[in-house]
N, C-alpha and C positions, 0 to 999 in steps of 0.2 A: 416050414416050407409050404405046408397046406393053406397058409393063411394066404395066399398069392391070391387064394381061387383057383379055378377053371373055366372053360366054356360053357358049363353047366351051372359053374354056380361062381356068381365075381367074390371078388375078396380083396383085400389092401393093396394098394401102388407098394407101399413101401413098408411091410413087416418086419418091425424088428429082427437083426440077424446080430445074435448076443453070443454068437461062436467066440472072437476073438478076446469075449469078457472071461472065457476059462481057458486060455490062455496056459500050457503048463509049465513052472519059472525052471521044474529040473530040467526039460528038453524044448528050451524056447524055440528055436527055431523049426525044429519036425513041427512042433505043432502049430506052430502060425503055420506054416505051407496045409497041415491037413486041413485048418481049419476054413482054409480060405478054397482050397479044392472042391471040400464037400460043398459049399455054398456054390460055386460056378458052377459045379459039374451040375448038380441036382435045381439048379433054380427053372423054373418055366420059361419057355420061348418066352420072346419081346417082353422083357422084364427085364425093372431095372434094380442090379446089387445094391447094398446099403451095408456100412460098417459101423459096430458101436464096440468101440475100447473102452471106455469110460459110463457109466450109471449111478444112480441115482440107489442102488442096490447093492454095488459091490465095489471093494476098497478103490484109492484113487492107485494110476500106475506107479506116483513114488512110492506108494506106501508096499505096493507088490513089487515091484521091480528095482527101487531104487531111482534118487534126482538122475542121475546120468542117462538112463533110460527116456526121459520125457521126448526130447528130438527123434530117437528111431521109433517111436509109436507114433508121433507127430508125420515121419517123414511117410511109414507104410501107410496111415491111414489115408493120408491126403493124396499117394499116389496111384491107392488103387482105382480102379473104374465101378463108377456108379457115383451112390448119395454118401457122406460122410456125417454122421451124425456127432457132434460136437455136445460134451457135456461141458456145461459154464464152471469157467475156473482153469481146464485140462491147456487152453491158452495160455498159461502165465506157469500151467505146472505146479497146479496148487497140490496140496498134500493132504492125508487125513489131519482131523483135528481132535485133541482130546475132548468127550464130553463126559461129565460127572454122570452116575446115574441121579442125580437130582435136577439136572437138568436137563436130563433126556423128555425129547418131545415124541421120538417115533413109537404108537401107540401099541402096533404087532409085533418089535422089534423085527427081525428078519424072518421070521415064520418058519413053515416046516422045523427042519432041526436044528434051525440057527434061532431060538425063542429068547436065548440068554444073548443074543450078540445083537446089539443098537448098531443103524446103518445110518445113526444123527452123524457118527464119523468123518461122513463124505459128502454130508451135506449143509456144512458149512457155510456161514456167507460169502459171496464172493469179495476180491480183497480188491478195491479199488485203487484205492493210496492209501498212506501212509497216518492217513488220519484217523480220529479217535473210531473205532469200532470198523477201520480197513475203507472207513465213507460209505459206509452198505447202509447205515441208517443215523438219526441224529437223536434218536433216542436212548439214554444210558445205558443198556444192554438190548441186540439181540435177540430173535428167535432161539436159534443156538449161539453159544459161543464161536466169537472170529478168530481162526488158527492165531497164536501166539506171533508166527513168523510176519505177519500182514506188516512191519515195520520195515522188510524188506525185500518181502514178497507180494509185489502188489503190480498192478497194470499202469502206471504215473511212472514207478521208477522205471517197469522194463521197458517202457516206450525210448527211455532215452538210451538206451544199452544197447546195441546194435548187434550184438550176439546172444542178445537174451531169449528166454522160450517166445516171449511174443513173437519178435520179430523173427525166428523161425520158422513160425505156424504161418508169420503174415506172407511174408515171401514163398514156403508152401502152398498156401490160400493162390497165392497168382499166379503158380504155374499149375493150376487147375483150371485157369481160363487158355491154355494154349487147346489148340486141334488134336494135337496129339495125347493129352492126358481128357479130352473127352473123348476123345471119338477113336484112339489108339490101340492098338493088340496088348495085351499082357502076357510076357512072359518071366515065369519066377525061377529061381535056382538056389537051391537048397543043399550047398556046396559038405557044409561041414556043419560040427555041431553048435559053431562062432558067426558064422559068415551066411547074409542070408544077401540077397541080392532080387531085385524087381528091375524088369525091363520095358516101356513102355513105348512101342515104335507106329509111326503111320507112313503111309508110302507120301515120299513126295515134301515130308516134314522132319525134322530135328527128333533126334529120339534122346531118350531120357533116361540116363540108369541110376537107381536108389542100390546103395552098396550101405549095409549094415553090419557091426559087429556085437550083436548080443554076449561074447566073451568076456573074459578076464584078461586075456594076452593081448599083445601085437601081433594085427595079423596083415601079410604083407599079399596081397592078391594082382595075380596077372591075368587080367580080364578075358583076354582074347584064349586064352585055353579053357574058358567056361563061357562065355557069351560071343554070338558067330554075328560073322558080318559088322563086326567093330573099326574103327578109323584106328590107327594104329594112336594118335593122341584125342583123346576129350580133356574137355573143359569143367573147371568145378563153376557150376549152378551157385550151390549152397555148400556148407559144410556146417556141424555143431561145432558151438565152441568148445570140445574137448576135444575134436579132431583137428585141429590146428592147420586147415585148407581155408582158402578166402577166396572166394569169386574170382575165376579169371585166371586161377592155379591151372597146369596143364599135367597132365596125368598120360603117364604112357602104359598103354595097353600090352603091350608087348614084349617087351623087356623087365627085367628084373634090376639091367645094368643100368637103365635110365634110369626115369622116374618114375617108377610104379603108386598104384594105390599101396599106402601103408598106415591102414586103419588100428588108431589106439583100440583099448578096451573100451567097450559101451558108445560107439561113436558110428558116425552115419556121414555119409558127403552122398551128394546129388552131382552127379556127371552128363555131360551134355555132349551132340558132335554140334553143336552152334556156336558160333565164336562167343564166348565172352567175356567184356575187356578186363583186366585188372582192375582191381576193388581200389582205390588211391583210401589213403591210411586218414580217415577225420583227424587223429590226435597229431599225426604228425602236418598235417594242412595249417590246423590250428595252430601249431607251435610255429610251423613258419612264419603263418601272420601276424602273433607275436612276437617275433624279432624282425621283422619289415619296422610294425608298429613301433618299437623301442630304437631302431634306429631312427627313426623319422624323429620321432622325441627330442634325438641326441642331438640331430642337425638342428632341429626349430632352437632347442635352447641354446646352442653357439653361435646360431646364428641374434638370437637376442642380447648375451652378454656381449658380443663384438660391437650391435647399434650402440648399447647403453657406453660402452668406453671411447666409440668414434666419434 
């Protein structure tokens, strides 16, 4: 925090804040809320926060937390207020990768009392596509070795996946240009030891609730008994594809006998009070226009065996 400066003496816009990198996996959620307090409460006047989950120094979050996990660290980071510092790869949900000690390049390894532990781990190429060496380079190997998975963990395939980490982070990424996720109040709730929840509201603008379940269970959450001044229905924003919600889902706040939020294990949805529309299904679009197409077929060629006989 000293690195802010003072009136006395300047110091950095934006110092590293590497709270949320120890992160503890037994008591996840206590301790993202402590971790993100201590920084608000103690940061200097007209300053502005900064988040880093991800470094160059310590493991990636599948490898600590697990693949499920990617979207609710994707969804906290991106909703809290301030800078979000993005490590390259954490977009696609890249993973550690194994490196030999013979091909270890990190020359301190981790220092202090990590000397035996290489942090070449996590700093993999990044996996472009699917091609030789993930497209990172076109020479036969590498700085370090490219994770094994880059065949179908890469940025080419999950562009086309509409539920993949990309296009989570990316839809993420754009609801960081509304009014309200800049310039909006933050409030968190730190319900249970499953369930973390971020509230982001401005007067006058559409407010934004991140509902997380760092758990194991199902867990089935009625908002308006922990978050005040709610519409009795929101809108899902977003949802992970293992939360099985799709844009445009309607979530009742109030009820248990409605539709409540009923969050899988390791899953996360973005709820909104702003209308928004139903997601229409690409696969089933597409399947329609193929049988428009196929019938169109049927009729051109009945219509051509009829000319050739008449």
């Amino acid at each position: 925090m000293e690195y802010y400066g003072d009136s006395t003496s300047l110091g950095a816009h934006v110092p590293f804040n590497f709270g949320l990198l120890t992160v503890d996996r037994r008591n996840i959620v206590e301790s993202i809320e402590n971790k993100i307090k201590i920084w608000l409460d103690n940061m200097p006047k007209n300053q502005v926060a900064n988040w880093v989950i991800e470094n160059h120094d310590n493991p990636r979050i599948p490898t600590k937390f697990g693949a499920e996990t990617i979207p609710l660290f994707t969804a906290l980071k991106l909703s809290l207020p301030g800078i979000e510092v993005t490590y390259y790869g954490s977009e696609i949900g890249m993973d550690n990768s194994y490196v030999r000690p013979d091909q270890r390049q990190d020359p301190n390894n981790a220092g202090g009392d990590r000397t035996d532990e290489s942090r070449d781990s996590e700093r993999s190429p990044m996996q472009w596509d699917s091609s030789i060496n993930a497209g990172f380079t076109e020479e036969k190997k590498s700085w370090l070795p490219v994770n094994p998975n880059y065949y179908k963990l890469n940025v080419e395939d999950q562009k086309k996946i509409p539920t993949s980490n990309y296009n989570f982070y990316k839809k993420m990424s754009q609801l960081r240009k509304t009014d309200t996720l800049k310039n909006g109040d933050l409030h968190t709730y730190n319900i249970t030891k499953s369930i973390y929840i971020l509230k982001r509201s401005l007067l006058e603008h559409e407010s934004y609730i991140v509902v997380m379940n760092f758990g194991s269970e199902t867990e089935t959450v009625i908002l308006s008994n922990i978050v005040k001044n709610l519409n009795n229905d929101l809108y899902v924003y977003l949802g992970s594809e293992n939360s099985a919600y799709n844009p445009g889902n309607i979530i009742s706040t109030v009820s248990s006998a409605g539709n409540p939020l009923t969050l899988r294990p390791q899953s996360v949805v973005v709820l909104t009070d702003k209308y928004i529309a139903p997601e229409i299904s690409t696969i089933a679009t597409e399947s329609a226009g193929t049988q428009i197409s196929s019938k169109l077929i049927s009729v051109f060629s009945i219509f051509l065996v009829l000319k050739y006989f008449l």
